[in-house]
N, C-alpha and C positions, 0 to 999 in steps of 0.2 A: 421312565422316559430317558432317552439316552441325552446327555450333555457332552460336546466339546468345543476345542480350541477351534476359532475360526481365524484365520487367514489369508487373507488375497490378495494375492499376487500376480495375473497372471493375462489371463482371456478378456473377451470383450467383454462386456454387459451394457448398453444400451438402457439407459435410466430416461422415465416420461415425465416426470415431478423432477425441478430445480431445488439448490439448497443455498441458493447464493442470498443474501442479507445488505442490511444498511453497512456493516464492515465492509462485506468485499466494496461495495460502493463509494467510500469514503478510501480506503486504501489507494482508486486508480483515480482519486480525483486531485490528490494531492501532486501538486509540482514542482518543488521547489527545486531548482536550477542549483547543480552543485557549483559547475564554471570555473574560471581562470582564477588563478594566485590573486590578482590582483581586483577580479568582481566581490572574493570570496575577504578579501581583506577588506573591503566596505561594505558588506554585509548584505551586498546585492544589490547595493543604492545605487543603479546605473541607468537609470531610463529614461534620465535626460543629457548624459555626459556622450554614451559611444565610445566608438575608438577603440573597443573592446568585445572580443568575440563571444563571449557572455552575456554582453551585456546586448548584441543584436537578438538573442534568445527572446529579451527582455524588450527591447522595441525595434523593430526592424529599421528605423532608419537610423541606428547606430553606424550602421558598416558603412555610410555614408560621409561620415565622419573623417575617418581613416584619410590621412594626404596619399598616401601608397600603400601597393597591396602588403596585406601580414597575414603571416602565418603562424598561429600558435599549439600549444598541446601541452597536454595537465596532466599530473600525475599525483593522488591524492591517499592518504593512507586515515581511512576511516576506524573511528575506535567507538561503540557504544559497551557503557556501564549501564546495569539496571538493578536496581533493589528493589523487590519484592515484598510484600507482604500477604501472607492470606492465612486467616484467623490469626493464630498465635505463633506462626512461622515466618523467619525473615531469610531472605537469601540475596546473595549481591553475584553477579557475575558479567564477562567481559567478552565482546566480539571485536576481532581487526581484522580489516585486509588493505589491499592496498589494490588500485586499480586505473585504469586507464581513466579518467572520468570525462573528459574532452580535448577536441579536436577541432580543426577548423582553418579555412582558407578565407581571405575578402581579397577579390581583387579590381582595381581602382581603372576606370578611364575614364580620359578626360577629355571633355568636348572641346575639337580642334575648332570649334566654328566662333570666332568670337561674339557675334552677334547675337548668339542665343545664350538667354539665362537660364539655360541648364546649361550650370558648368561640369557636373562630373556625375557618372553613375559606376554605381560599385556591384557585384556578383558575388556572393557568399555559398559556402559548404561549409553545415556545421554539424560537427554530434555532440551531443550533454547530454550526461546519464544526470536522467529527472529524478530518481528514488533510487536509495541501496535500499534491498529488501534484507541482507543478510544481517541476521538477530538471533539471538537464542536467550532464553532466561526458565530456573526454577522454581516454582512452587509450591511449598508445601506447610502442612499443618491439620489441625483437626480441624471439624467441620461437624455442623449437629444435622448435618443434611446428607444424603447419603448417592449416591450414583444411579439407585435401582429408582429413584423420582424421576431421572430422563425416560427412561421406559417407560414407564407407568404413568407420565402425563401423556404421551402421546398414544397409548391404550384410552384414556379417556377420553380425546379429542376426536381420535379419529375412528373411536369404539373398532375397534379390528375384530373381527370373523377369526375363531381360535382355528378353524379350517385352511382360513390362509396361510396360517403357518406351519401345515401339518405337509409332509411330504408327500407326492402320488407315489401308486408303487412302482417300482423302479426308477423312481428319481435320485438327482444327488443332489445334497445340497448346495452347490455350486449353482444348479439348475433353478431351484427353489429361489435363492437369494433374487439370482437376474430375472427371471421370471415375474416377480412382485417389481422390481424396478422398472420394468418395461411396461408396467401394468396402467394409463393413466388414473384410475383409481384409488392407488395406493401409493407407488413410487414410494422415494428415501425414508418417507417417516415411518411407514409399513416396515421397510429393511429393516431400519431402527430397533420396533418392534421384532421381528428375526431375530435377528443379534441379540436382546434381552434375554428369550426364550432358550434359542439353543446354545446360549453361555452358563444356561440357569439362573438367572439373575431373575426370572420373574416367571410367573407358571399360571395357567387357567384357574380356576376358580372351582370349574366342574370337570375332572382330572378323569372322567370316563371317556377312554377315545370312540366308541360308538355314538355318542349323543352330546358333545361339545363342539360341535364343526362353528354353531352360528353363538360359542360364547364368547360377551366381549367385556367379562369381570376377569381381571389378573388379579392375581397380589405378590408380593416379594418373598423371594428364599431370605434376604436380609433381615435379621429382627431388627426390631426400634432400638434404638441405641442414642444416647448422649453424646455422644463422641467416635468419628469417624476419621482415622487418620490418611491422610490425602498427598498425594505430589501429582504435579501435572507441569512437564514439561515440554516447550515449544523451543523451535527450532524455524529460522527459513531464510531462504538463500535465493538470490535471482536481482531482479535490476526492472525497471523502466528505463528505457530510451529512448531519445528525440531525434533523427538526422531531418535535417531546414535546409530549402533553399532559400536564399535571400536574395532580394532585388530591391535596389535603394536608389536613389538619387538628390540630390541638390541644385534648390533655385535659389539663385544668386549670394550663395554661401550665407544666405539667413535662415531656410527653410530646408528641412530636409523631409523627406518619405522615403519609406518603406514596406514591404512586404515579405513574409515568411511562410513558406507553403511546408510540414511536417509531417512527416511521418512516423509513425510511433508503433512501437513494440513494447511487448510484456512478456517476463519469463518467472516464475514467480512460482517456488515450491516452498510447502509446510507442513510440517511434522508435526503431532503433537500427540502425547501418552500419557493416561491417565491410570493412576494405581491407588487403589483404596484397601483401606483393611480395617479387620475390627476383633476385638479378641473377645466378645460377647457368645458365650458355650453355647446360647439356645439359636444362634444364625445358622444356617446350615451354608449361604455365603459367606465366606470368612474372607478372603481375596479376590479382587476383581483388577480386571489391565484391557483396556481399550485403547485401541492407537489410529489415527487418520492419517493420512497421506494423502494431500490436494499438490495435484500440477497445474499452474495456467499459463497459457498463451494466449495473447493475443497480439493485437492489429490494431493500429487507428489513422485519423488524420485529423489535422487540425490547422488551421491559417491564422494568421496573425498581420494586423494592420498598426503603422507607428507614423508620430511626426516627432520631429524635435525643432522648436524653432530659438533663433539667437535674437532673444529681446532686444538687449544692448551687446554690446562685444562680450561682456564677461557673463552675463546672465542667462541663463537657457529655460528653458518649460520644454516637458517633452509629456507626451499622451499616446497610451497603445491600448490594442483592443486582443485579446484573445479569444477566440471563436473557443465554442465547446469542442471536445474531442469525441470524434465517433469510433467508439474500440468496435471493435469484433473478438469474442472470448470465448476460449474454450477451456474444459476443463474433465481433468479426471482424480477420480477417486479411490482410493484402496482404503479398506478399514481393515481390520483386528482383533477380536475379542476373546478373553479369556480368563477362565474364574478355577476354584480350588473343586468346585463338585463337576469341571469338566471331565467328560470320558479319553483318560488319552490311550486308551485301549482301542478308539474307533481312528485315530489318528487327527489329522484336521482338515478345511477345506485349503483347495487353492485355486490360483489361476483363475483370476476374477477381478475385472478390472470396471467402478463405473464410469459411462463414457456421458458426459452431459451433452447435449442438445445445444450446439454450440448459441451466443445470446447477445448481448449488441446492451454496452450502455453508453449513454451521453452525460458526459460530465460539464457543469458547470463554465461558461464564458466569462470571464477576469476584464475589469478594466482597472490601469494603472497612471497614473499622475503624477508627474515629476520634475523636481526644481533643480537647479545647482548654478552653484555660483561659481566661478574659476578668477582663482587670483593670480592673473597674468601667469608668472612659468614658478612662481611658488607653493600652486597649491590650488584643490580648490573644496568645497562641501555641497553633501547630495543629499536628497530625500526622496524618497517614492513612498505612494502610496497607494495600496493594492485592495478591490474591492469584488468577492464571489459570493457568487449565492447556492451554498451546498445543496441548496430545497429543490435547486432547480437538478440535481442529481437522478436521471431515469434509467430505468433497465427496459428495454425494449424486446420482442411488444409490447406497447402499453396494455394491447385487446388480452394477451396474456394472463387469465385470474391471479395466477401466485405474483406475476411480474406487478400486476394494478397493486396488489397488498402490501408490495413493499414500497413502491411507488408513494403510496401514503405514508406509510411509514418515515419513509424517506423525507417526506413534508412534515410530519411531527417530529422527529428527531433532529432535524437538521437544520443552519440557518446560516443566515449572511455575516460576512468573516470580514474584519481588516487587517493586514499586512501594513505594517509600519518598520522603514529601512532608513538609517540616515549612518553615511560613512565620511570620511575627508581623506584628504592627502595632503602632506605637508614635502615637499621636494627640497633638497640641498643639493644643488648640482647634481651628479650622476643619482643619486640616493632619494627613494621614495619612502616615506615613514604614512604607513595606512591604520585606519582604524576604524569599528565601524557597531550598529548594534540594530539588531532586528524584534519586533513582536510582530507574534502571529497570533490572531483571536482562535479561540475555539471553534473548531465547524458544526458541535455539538448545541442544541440548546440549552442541555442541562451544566453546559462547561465541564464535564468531570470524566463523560466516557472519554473523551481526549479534550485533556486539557491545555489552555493556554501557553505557546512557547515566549521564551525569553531567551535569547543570545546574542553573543560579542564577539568580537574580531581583531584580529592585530594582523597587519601586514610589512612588507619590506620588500623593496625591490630595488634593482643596479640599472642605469640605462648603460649598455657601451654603443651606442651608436643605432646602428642597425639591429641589435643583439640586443636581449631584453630577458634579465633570469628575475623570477618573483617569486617568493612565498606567504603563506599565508597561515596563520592557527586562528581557526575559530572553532567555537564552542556554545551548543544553546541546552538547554532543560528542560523538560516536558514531564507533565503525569499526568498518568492516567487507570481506569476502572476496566480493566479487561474482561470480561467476561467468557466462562470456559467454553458453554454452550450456548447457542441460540435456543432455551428452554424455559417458561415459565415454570414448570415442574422444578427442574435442578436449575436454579439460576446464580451460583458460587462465581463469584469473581475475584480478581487477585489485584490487589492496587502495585502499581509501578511509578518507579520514579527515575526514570531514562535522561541519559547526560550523553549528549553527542560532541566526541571530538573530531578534527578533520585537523590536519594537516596538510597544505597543498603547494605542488610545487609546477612552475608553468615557464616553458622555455616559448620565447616569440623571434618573428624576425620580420623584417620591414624590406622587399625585395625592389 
């Protein structure tokens, strides 16, 4: 039987079976608001204060706040550390960039009628980049578990026909691959299967091509071995973004309201490569290298309802409501596979691209609670506190079978989260001294596939009048259980211990 290198790169393929998971669902449900020098210096504690174009993301009737219109824009230089482990290998490495991260205008009128208590309504445009997606980390080590299990449990589950994978005459395997994707029957985990076989990595049972069409016993070119040395590295690059329109106002400067209508975008690419080896004489696999390439795009929208009211002069309570976000998601796929008993005398495939079945999920609606005190023109102290329920995470259609499976999953795996934000400001004339510290609970219920966050903040800003320069470093910690595959076969995971720095710089102006 002939083995090679596969590779695609290229054409369409129309895939009928989805591959999306409780991951992708959790990755576009998370939002934390990177914002202004100055929201980022209190650690996001703005949902009852205002007056900060961040901080209207965060309850719409901040922009109401504001005496005159402002203008502001951020510019934030992101750095993630990650240390790795997986088995007895350790690796530590570094991403930065630097990026636009927000924008935004509010502008203020005020009601010429004295008789009415509404005294002012404010108009807001804003953008804030919700997620950096850009990350890379290595890992590596042995493993008593070996790669040829991802094949081979999904020959068991879904017992494959050794016929499916067998070529018609004059087919290519280009054909063959797309062909089974488009199949409702079979789709990705069948390709899966594909890829095993003509990389070599796994073979029929009854190796007679006349009377093996309906066999669905494999077993591995790989021998049993103790020890399986492994690297698997991820890469991925792209953004979530939010541009809001806002519409606020205030009655009789104790009550304010607002509204935020969003629209939202995902651009969202990942790599990742997997190499195994084994120096066992009696393997006839010795080398194996699979690689994925996922693009996504999507679409959403999402609304937002806010009040902030002024108890006494110095006292505020502020409460907002975020609506779920309905994305629209598309997505494509390239894989890769290639072993030491491939044929490179047959060359490889290419120009094959899968194109998913574009798919629709609703994330989670947030409500947040917020206090702050303000000490006349010295200063003043925030808290918010933020409450989602990840369970309520759907991929739509629900009528959908694979989408209801994970749907449940999603309700086992997943759970109700609090955010906890408290920042201050201490002002000396021109000069703001900020500081601030966030926890975010687990969205997990096992707490460990993403672990609980903890982070801190320092800020500093100059007022010159009209003109307003701010910066900010903050820093939080997180870890977590990554898992390589969605497989109970090959289920290797690699623990991380991720350290997000930011530094943020934000120029304003009061017109």
């Amino acid at each position: 039987m002939k083995k090679l290198l596969l590779l695609f790169i290229g054409i369409l393929a129309m895939t009928s079976l989805n591959a999306q998971d409780v991951t992708d669902a959790v990755r576009y449900t998370q939002d934390e608001i990177q914002g202004t020098a100055r929201y980022r210096g209190l650690s996001g504690a703005f949902g009852a204060l205002g007056g900060d174009m961040s901080a209207v993301s965060i309850n719409p009737a901040g922009s109401a706040i504001f005496n005159s219109s402002h203008i502001s824009l951020s510019l934030s230089n992101n750095n993630i550390k990650n240390e790795t482990q997986y088995f007895n290998g350790f690796n530590t490495s570094k991403e930065s960039n630097i990026d636009l991260n927000q924008s935004g205008a509010t502008f203020v009128f005020y009601n010429r009628n004295s008789n009415s208590d509404w005294s002012k309504f404010a108009f807001s445009a804003a953008y804030d980049k919700v997620q950096n997606y850009n990350n890379d980390w290595l890992a590596n080590g042995s493993s008593n578990t070996s790669i040829d299990r991802y094949f081979l449990d999904i020959t068991e589950k879904q017992n494959v026909p050794f016929g499916v994978l067998k070529l018609q005459p004059g087919e290519y395997l280009e054909e063959a691959y797309a062909d089974i994707g488009s199949n409702p029957n079979y789709g990705y985990p069948v390709q899966q299967v594909f890829l095993g076989y003509w990389a070599g990595i796994i073979d029929p049972v009854n190796m007679d091509n006349n009377t093996n069409d309906d066999n669905i016993d494999y077993f591995s070119n790989t021998a049993p071995a103790n020890s399986y040395y492994q690297e698997y590295y991820y890469a991925s690059s792209g953004y979530n973004g939010k541009f809001s329109l806002n519409f606020a106002t205030a009655y009789k400067d104790r009550l304010y309201l607002g509204v935020n209508l969003n629209s939202h975008f995902i651009n969202y690419d990942k790599f990742t490569s997997f190499y195994e080896t084994n120096l066992d004489p009696d393997s006839l696999t010795k080398n194996i290298y699979f690689e994925n390439w996922l693009s996504t795009f999507g679409s959403g929208f999402s609304f937002q309802l806010g009040a902030i009211a002024k108890i006494t002069k110095d006292f505020r309570m502020g409460l907002s409501y975020s609506s779920p976000t309905w994305y629209r998601i598309e997505e494509e796929l390239i894989q890769g596979i290639n072993s030491n008993i491939a044929d490179s005398d047959i060359g490889y495939i290419s120009n094959i691209i899968n194109i998913y079945p574009s798919y629709n999920i609703q994330t989670p609606g947030k409500f947040t609670g917020s206090l702050a005190y303000i000490f006349g023109e010295y200063g003043l102290i925030s808290f918010d506190y933020s409450l989602k329920d990840y369970g309520n995470t759907k991929f739509k259609p629900n009528s959908d079978a694979y989408f209801s499976t994970q749907n449940r999953a999603i309700n086992n795996q997943l759970t109700t989260a609090s955010t906890y934000k408290v920042g201050g400001e201490l002002r000396l004339k021109q000069v703001s001294l900020r500081g601030g510290y966030r926890f975010e609970e687990s969205p997990y219920k096992n707490g460990t596939t993403i672990g609980d966050l903890n982070g801190y903040s320092l800020g500093l800003g100059y007022n010159f009048g009209n003109f307003k320069l701010d910066m900010a470093f903050d820093q939080a910690k997180q870890s977590s259980e990554y898992k390589l595959y969605s497989n109970s076969g090959f289920n290797n995971s690699t623990s991380l211990d991720s350290k997000f720095t930011n530094v943020t710089f934000t120029v304003a102006f009061n017109l």
